[in-house]
C-alpha positions in Angstrom: 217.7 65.1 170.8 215.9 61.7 170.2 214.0 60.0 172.5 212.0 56.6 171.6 209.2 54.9 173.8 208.4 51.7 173.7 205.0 51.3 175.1 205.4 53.1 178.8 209.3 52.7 178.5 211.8 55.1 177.7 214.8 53.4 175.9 216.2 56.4 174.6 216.0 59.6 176.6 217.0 62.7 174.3 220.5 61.6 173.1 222.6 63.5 171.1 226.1 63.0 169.3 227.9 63.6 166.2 230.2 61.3 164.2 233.0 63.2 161.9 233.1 61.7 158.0 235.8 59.4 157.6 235.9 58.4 161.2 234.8 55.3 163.0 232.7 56.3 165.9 231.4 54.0 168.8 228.7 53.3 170.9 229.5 51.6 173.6 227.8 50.4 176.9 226.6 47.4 178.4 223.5 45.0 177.3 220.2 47.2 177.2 222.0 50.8 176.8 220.1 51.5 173.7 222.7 51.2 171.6 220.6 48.6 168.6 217.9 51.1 169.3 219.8 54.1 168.6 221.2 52.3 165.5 217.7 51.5 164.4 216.8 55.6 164.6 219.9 56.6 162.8 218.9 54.0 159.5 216.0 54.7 159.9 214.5 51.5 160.8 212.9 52.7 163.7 211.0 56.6 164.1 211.8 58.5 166.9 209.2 59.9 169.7 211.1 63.3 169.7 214.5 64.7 168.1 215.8 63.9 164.7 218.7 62.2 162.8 220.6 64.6 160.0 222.9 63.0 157.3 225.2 65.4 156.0 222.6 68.4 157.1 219.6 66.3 155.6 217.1 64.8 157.9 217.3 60.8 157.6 213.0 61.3 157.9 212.4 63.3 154.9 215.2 61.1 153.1 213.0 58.5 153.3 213.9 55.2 151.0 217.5 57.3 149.7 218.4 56.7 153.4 219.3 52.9 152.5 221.3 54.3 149.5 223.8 56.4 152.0 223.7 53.4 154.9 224.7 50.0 155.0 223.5 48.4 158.5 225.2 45.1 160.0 222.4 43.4 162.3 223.8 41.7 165.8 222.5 38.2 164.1 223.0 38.9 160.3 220.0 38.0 157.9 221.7 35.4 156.0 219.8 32.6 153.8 222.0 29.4 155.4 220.9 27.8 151.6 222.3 30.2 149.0 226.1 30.0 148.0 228.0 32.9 149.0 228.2 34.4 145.9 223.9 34.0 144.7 223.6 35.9 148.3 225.1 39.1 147.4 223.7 38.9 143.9 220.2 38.2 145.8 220.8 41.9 148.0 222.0 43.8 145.5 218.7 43.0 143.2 216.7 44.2 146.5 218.9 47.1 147.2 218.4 48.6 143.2 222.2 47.9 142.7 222.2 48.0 138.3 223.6 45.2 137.0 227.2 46.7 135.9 227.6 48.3 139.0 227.0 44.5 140.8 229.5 43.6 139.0 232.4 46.2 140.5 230.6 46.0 143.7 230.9 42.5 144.3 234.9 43.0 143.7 235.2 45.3 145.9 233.4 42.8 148.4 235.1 39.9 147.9 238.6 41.7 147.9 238.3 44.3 151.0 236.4 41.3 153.4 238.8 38.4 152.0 235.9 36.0 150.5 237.2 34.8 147.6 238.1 31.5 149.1 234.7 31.5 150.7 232.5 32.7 147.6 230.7 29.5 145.8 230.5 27.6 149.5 226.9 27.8 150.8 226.5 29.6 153.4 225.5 27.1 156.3 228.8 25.6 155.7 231.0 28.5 156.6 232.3 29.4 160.4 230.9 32.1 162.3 233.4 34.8 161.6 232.9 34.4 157.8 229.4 34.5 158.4 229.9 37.5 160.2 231.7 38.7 156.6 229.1 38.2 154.7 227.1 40.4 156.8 229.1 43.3 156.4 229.2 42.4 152.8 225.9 42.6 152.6 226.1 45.7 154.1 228.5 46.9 151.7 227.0 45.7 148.2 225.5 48.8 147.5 228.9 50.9 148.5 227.0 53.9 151.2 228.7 56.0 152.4 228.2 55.0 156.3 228.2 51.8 157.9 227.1 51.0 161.1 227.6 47.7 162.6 226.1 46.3 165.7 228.4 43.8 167.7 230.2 42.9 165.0 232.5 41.0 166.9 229.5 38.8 169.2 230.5 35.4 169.7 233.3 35.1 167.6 236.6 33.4 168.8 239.8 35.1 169.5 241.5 35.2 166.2 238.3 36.1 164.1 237.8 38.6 166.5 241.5 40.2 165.6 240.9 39.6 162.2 237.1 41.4 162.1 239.2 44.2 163.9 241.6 44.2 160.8 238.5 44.2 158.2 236.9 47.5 160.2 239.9 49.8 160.0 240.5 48.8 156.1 236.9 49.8 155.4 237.5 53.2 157.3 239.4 54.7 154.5 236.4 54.2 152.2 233.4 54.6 154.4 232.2 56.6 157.5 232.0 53.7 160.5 229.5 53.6 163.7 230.0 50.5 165.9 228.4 48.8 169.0 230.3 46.9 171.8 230.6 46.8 175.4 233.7 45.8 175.0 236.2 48.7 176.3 239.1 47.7 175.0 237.6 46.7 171.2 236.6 50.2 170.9 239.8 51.5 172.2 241.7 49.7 169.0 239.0 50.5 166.0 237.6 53.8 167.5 238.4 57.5 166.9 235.4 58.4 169.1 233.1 56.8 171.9 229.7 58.0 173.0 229.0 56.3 176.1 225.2 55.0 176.7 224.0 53.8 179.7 220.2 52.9 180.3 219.3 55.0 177.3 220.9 57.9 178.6 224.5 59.4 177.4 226.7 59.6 179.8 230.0 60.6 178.1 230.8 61.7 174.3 234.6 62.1 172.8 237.3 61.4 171.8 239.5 58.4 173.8 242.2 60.0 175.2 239.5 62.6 176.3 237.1 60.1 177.9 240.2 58.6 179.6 241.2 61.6 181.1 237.6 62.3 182.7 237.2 58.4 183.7 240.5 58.4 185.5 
């Protein structure tokens, strides 16, 4: 049931869906749906007017600063610092995200091995294309292992093969991690996505499953 303002404008008008553990999940719809809004509510980034956001029964509100343990968020334009190497990046998030020092350690493995960045890892940052850039955001994301990750546009300006191979990287993190995911990209969602929740002009207009959704649209 949320519903956000922003000054006289309602961007989100009491929207509600679900998203199954262990699935990846998408919102899709075109430029100015509400879709980065709605990812803002759910991490908590951004407070609702009305309606609330539960995390396995919890409310992400009273949660409060144990919400960033459970999420890992991928901005549309990743905050990256173009002068670190790879590597004194993650290192650099973890320190702000609590992760203990032992636990960087595994963390960063897991990292380097599940988003391919080894060959990437003491390069600075600035020097890398835009789909590993586009890693690193998602490992930044991931440094602190939560539970969910939700990624908005993760796939925005890249070219055709990073694109395929960003589409590879999301459905090897599913086994591991709860997914959300923006697009309005149809048939992206349709290859990565067990579920689609429609937004148009804040609104919902469908929820489901794909073959579902297919069904009504045709």
């Amino acid at each position: 049931g949320i519903t956000k303002f922003f000054s006289e404008r309602k961007v989100l008008g009491n929207i509600s869906f679900s998203v199954e553990k262990g699935s990846v999940h998408g919102l899709l719809g075109p430029n100015g749906a509400g879709k980065t809004t709605t990812m803002r509510v759910v991490t908590n980034l951004l407070r609702p007017d009305s309606g609330s956001v539960k995390i396995n029964g919890e409310k992400n509100s009273e949660l409060g600063l144990k919400t960033n343990t459970k999420i890992g968020f991928l901005l549309e334009d990743p905050p990256l610092y173009q002068d670190m190497t790879v590597q004194e990046y993650l290192k650099f998030v973890g320190s702000l995200k609590k992760v203990s020092a032992k636990k960087l350690v595994k963390n960063l493995e897991y990292c380097i091995d599940v988003l391919d960045l080894g060959v990437v890892y003491n390069r600075s940052i600035e020097n890398l294309s835009k789909g590993f850039k586009q890693r690193v955001g998602i490992a930044q994301a991931l440094i602190h292992l939560p539970d969910i990750l939700i990624l908005d546009e993760p796939t925005a300006g890249l070219d055709p093969q990073s694109v395929v191979e960003m589409r590879e990287l999301i459905l090897n993190l599913r086994s591991e991690h709860t997914i959300v995911i923006s697009s309005h990209l149809l048939h992206e969602m349709s290859l990565v996505c067990d579920d689609v929740t429609i937004l148009a002009s804040g609104y919902i207009k469908d929820t489901g499953t794909l073959p579902e959704l297919r069904k009504k649209l045709s």
